[in-house]
N, C-alpha and C positions, 0 to 999 in steps of 0.2 A: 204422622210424625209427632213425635211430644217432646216439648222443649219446655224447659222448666223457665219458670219467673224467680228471682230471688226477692219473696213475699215477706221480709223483714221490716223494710219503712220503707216509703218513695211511693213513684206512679205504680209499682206491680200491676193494678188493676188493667190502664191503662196501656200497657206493654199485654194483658193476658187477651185482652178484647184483639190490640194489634194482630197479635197470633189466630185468634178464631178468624179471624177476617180472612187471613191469607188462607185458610183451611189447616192449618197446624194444629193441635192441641195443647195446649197448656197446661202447666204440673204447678200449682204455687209450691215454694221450696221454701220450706222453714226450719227442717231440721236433715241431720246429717242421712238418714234412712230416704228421704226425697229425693235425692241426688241418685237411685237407682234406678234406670231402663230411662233416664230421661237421654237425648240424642243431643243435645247442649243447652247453653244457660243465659239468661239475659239478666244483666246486675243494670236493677233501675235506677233513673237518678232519686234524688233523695236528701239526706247530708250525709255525707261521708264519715263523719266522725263516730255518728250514731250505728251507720249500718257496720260498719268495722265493730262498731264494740258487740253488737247483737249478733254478728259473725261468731264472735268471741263466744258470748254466751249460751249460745243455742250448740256449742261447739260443731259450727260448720266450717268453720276457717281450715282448718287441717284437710279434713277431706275433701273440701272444696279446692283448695291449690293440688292435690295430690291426682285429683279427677282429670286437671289443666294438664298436670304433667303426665299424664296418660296420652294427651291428646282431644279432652275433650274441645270443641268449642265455644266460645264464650263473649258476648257482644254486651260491653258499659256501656251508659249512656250518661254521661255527666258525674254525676256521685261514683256510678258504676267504672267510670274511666278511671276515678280516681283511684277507687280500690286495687287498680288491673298495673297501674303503671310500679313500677321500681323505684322511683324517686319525684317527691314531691314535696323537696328544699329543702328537706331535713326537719321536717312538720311531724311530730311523733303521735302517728297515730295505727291501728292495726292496716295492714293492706295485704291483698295478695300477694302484691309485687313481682306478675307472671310477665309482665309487657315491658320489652324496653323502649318507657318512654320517660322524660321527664317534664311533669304537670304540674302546672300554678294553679291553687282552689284560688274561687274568686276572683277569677282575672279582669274581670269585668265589671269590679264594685258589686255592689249591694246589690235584692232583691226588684229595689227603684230605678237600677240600670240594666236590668232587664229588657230585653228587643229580638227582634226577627232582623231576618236579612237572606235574601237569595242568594243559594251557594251554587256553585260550578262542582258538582260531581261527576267526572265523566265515566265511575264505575257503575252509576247507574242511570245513565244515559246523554241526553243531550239538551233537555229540562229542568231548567233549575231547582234545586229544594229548596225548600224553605223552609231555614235554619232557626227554633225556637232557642234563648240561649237566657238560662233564667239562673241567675248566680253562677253563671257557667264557669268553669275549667279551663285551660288553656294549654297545647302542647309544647310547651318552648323547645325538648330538643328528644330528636328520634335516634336511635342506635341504627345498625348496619344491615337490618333484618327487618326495618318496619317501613311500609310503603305509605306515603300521607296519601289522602283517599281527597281531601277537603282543604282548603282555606279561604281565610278573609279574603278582602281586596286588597288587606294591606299586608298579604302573604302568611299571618298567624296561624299555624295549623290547628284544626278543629277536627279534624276526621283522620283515622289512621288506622293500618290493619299490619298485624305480625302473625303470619300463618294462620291458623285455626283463633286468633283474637281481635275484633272490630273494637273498636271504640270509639265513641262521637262527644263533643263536648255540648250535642245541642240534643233536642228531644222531640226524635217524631213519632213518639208515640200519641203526642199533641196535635199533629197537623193531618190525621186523616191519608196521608202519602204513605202509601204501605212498603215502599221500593228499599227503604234503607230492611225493612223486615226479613223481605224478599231475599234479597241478597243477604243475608244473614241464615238465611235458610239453604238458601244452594250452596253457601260454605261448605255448611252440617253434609249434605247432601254430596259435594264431593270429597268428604274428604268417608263417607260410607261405602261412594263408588272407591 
């Protein structure tokens, strides 16, 4: 299976190694011609404001929402959430805005407030993850079509999926746990079946 990275700024590397592991192959995606015969797409974290604008320039922006509204699959991860959601408090920057969710950048302070934390995922099993959250994002409110996948202890959603769209505010493509991958794979996978 070949699942593209979107290889503009952020972990890409980190997310393309994720995918070899699982036995997937990986496509780094930098310009609009990349985005053909890949089976979906992982938007890495990053800064968001930068990879929206290099969206912009590389002009993947358009074909890339238009691939979504085909049906492709497509799993953020932090910066990458942020691109995915509809609203993000009326912060003017480029976004997909394929997900309905609405996302705070930064929720968490600065780079120095940065931290892990064991999450309760029970779509992917009965074993906590371990949630890296490094300038992370935060879901404050979901629409009627997105299932929260994740939260804090103190109920903050961090994890959410709307059909064919995952999104995490945390990053494991840092922790070695290949299970959030996994599951981003058997999406792709049934939505082929």
């Amino acid at each position: 299976m070949q699942v593209g990275v979107l290889a503009l700024q952020g972990s890409f590397a980190e997310h393309a190694e994720a995918l070899r592991r699982t036995g997937a192959s990986p496509v780094l995606v930098k310009l609009p011609e990349h985005l053909q015969g890949i089976s979906g797409l992982i938007i890495p974290g990053g800064e968001s404001t930068t990879i929206g604008k290099l969206l912009m320039l590389s002009g993947l922006l358009e074909p890339l929402r238009a691939a979504v509204n085909r049906g492709m699959p497509v799993y953020g991860t932090c910066a990458g959430m942020i691109l995915l959601a509809r609203d993000i408090g009326g912060l003017d920057q480029p976004l997909l805005g394929v997900m309905d969710i609405t996302v705070k950048r930064n929720a968490f302070g600065r780079q120095l407030d940065s931290f892990e934390e064991s999450l309760s995922v029970p779509s992917l099993g009965s074993e906590p993850f371990r949630g890296v959250f490094i300038r992370a994002p935060l879901i404050e409110k979901t629409g009627p079509g997105v299932t929260v996948l994740a939260s804090l202890g103190d109920g903050r959603v961090v994890a959410a999926r709307q059909g064919r769209l995952l999104a995490t505010a945390f990053h494991p493509e840092l922790t070695g746990d290949l299970r959030v991958h996994r599951y981003f794979l058997d999406m792709i996978d049934s939505r082929a079946a």
